[in-house]
N, C-alpha and C positions, 0 to 999 in steps of 0.2 A: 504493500500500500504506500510507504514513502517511496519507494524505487518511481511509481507514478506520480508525486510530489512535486520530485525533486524539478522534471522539467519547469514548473510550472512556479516553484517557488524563484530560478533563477532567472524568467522573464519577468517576475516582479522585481528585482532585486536591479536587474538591468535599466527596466523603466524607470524606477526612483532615482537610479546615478545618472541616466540621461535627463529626467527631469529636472535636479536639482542643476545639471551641469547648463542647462539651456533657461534656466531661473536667473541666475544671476550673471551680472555682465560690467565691466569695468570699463570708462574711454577717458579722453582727453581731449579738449580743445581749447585752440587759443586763437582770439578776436584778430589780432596785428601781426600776421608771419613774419613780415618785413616792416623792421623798424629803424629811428636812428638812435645813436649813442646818447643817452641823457633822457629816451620818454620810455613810455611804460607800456605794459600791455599786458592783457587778463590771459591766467589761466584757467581753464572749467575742468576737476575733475569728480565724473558723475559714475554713482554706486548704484547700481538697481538689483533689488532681491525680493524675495516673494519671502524670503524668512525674514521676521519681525526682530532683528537681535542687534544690540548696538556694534556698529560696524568698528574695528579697531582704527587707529588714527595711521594715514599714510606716512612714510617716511618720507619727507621732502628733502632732507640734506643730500642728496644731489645735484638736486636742481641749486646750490649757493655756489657748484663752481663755479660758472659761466654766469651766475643772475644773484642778483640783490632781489630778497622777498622781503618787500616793503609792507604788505598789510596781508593777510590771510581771513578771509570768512568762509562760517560753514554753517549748514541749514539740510535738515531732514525731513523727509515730511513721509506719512504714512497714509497708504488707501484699503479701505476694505471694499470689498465685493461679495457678492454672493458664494462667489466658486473660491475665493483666493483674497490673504494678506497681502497687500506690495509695500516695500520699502521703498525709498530714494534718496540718497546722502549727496549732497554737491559740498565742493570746498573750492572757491576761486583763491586766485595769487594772485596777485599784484604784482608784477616781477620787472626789472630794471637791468639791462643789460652790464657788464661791465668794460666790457671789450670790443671793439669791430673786430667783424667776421662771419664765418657762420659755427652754428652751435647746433645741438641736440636737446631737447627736452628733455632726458633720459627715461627708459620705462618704468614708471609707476607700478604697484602690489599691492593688493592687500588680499590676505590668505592665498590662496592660488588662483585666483584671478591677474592679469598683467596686461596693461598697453602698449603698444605701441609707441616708437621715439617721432617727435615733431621737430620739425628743422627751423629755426630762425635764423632769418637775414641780419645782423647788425651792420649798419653804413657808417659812415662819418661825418658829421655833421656837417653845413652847407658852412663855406668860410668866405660868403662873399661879404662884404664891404658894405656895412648898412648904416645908419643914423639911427640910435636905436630911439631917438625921440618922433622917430617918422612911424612907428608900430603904436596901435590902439590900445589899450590896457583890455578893451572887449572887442572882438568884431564877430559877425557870423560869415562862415563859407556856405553856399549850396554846390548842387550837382545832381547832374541824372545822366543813368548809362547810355542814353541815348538820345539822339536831336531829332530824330524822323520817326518816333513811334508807328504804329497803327490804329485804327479807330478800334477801340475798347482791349486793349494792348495794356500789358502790364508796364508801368513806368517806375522804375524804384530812385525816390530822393533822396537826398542823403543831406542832412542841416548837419553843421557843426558849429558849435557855438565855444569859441575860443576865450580866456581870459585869464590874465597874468594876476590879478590882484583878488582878495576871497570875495565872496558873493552871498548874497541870501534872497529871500522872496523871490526866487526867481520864477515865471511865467513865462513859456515859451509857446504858443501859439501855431498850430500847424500851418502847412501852404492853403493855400484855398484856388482854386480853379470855376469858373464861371459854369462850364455842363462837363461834370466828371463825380469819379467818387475818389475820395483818398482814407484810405486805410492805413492807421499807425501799427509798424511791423512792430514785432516785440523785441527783448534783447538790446536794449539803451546801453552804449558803450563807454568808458568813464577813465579816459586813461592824461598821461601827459605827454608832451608833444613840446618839438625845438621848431620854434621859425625863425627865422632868420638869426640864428644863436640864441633865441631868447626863450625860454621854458613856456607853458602856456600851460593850465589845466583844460582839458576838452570834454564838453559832453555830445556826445554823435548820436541822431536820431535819424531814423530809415523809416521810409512811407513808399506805400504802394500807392499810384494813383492809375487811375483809370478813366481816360478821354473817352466820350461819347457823340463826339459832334469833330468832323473834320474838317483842315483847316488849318491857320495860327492858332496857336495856344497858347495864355499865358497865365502861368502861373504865379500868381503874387507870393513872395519872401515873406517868412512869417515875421510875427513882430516879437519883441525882445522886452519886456520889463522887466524888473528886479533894484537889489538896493548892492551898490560895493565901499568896498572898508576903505576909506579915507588914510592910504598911511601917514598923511602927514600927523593926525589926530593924534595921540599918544593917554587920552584920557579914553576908558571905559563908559564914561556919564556923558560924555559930551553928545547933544543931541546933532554934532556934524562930524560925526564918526562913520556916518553910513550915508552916502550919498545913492539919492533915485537916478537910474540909469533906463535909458532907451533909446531900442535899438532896432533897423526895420532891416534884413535883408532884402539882396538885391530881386529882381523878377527873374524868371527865364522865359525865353521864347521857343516854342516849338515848330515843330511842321508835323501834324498827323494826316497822315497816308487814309484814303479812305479803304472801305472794301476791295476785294480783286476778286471779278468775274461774281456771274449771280450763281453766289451760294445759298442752300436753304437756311443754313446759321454758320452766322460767324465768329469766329472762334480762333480766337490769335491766342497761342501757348507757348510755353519754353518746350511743356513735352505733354504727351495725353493719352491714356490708354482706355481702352475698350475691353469688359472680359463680360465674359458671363456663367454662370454654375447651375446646373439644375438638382434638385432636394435627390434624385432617383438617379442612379447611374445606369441603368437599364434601357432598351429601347421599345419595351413594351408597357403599357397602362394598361385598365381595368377599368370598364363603366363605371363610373360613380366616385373612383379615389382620386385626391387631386392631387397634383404636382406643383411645385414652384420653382418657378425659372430668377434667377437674382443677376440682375444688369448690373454693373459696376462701371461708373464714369471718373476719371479720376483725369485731372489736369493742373499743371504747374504755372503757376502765372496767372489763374484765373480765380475766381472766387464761389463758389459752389450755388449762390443764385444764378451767376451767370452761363451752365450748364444746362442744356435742353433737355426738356422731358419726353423722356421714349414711350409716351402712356399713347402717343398715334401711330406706334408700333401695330400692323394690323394681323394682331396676334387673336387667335381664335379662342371658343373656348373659353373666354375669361369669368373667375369667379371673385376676384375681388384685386385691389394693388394698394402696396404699400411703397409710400417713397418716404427714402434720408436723405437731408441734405445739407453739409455741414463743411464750414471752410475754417482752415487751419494754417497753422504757418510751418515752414522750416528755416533754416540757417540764411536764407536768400530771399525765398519767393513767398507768396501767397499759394494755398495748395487746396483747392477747391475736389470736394465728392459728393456724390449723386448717386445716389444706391436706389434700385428701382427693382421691387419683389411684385412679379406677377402669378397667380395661384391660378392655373389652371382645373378645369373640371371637366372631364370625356363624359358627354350626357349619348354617345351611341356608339356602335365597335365601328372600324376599322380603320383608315389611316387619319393619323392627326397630323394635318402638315404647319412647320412654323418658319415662314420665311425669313432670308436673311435677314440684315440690319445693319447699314452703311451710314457713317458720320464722318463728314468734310470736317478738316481743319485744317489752320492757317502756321506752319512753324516757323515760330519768329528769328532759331535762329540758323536754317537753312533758309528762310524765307520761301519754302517753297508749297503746294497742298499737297496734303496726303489724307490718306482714307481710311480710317477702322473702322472695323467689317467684325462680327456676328456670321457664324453660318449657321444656312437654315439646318434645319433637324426635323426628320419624320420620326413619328413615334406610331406604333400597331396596338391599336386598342382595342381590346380582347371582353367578350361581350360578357353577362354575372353567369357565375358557374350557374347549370342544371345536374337536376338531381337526376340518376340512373332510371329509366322507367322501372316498373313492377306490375306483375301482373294484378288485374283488378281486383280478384277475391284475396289477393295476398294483402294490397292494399286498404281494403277495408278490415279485413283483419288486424291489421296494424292499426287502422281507425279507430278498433275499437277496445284494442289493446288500450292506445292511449287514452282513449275517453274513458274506461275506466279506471284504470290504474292511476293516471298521472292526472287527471281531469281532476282537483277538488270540487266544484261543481254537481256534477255528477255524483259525488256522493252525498256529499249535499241535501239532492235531488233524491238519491234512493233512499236516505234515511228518512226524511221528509214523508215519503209516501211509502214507508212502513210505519212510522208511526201513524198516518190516517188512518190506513187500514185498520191498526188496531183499537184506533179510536171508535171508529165505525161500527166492529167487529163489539166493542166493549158496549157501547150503547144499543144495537140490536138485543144480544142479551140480557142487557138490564130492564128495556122493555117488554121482552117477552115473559121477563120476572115480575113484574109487576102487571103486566096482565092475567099471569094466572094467578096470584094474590086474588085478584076483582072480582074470577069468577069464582075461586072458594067461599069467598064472603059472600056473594051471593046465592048460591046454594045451600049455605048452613041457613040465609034466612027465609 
């Protein structure tokens, strides 16, 4: 009896080490590859595990050959679910070159989890010839990756807001565009930074925007309030210790490209894929059971409103649909998905046919169109089983089999009308008892 066990004990035993191994996951990232000598840039590194257990603290002293770790924070956070605990530990670094060159982040550990090494550029700082009273104490830079976008085209801006002396209140205001949407990416970057020899604290802000009208475009420079430290002040009380500051960056002008050729939807992406999964891996149905077909839209650079709906897909059959639709971000782009569950239901036998399903799109950075495709699929559906004939005197045998036996009813029914009977049966008699009573008394008199 273990000798039959044992197989079955070591595919558990296998599962759990692959589970646990495919649980937990260690990386690294960092904001500024390429930096110069004197500014700063973040490290991320992030712990994910499905065990709930305080994670041990990495050894960083590696990372102090090549880098100064100026500031360290760390933040965990826990998720439950129905199926599963998850953990997540981040720790950033603040790290500070000390050398031009290039360098390695060295691999990171903790238990036997490891990352991978990250290459930083360090340069040498610009040594051209400046007035340093010709530099602002505040100014803002913009930028976008691109001067020619397309109509409803992902456009990523980038604010930086530069300043050598400390700062408070500050209010930073996004771009604004006259018919577009602009979307504030996440991930605000916070490091220091040499301009012209001279240090600067930076805070960098990234926005998706999105043109809907083609054309010129122009996108107004957000505006800049806040208050900065007076150095000449030297008192804490002094109410001109903190001077009001404002500040408007510049415009940018665009050229958005309209559409190209008539497409049913358009859909400018960085990338976009098409899949779809049906509940049955089989190629046959059953009258009456249903099936579900799961569309999956998924595109980089878009926003998951702006993804068509396949519901005038002329899909047969249909018993009900479910759509998700939910946009997300990654380290770049806006990452739009459209999940689209169709429930079919075979209401007679024989072939279910479900044609293809072809979606134009526009790739931004091939610039050229291309097609994801769906292929059709027949399915053979198979009409509700019948039962074996029998012959007719067997069959009512069996009728009556079960109206007696398994019928409560029917017994019911016969108890019922035996006890009339006897009801009947008892009152006949007790009448004809009392009838001849009657006539004895009447012949005694």
């Amino acid at each position: 009896m273990m000798l039959k066990l044992y197989p079955y004990l070591i595919l558990t035993i296998l599962s759990f080490i692959l589970g646990m191994a495919n649980a937990a996951s260690l990386s690294t990232d960092v904001d500024r590859p390429i930096v110069q000598l004197g500014e700063t840039f973040t490290l991320t590194l992030t712990l994910t595990d499905t065990a709930v257990n305080d994670p041990p603290p990495p050894n960083f002293n590696a990372i102090e050959r090549h880098f100064n770790i100026l500031a360290t924070y760390f933040q965990t956070s826990i998720v439950r679910t129905h199926q599963n605990t998850e953990s997540k530990s981040v720790w950033k670094l603040t790290l500070e070159p000390r050398s031009v060159g290039d360098f390695l982040i060295p691999k990171l550990s903790i238990a036997s989890l490891q990352t991978s090494p990250i290459k930083i550029t360090v340069s040498a700082p610009s040594k051209t010839a400046v007035n340093m009273t010709d530099l602002p104490p505040l100014f803002l830079e913009t930028s976008v990756n691109t001067q020619t976008p397309s109509i409803k085209s992902e456009i990523i801006y980038t604010l930086k807001m530069l300043y050598s002396k400390p700062m408070q209140n500050i209010i930073l205001a996004p771009p604004k565009i006259p018919q577009g949407i602009v979307y504030p990416l996440p991930g605000q970057k916070t490091y220091r930074s040499i301009v012209r020899q001279q240090a600067y604290h930076v805070i960098e802000q990234r926005y998706a925007i999105f043109p809907l009208k083609s054309g010129p475009l122009v996108i107004k420079g957000p505006r800049l309030t806040g208050q900065m430290k007076n150095t000449t002040s030297t008192s804490k009380l002094d109410s001109t210790a903190w001077e009001n500051v404002t500040h408007n960056a510049n415009d940018i002008i665009l050229d958005v490209k309209p559409e190209i050729g008539p497409i049913k939807s358009w859909l400018p992406a960085q990338k976009l894929t098409l899949s779809s999964h049906w509940s049955s891996p089989t190629t046959q149905l059953k009258v009456g059971e249903p099936v579900t077909l799961t569309i999956t839209l998924e595109a980089i650079g878009l926003p998951g409103t702006e993804l068509p709906d396949v519901s005038q897909w002329r899909v047969p059959e249909v018993l009900r649909q479910n759509i998700l639709i939910r946009t997300s971000y990654d380290s770049e782009h806006i990452v739009g998905k459209r999940v689209h569950m169709i429930t079919l239901l075979p209401r007679k036998p024989g072939q279910l046919m479900i044609p293809a399903y072809e979606l134009q799109w526009w790739n931004i950075q091939t610039k050229q169109l291309e097609t994801a495709k769906i292929p059709a699929k027949t399915w053979q559906v198979l009409g509700p089983a019948r039962a074996s004939p029998q012959p007719l005197a067997a069959a009512k045998t069996q009728e009556l089999k079960i109206q007696w036996y398994q019928n409560p009813w029917a017994w019911a029914s016969m108890i019922l009308a035996i006890v009339n009977l006897g009801s009947i049966g008892y009152y006949r008699r007790r009448i004809r008892h009392l009838s001849s009573n009657t006539d004895q008394v009447s012949m005694e008199n």
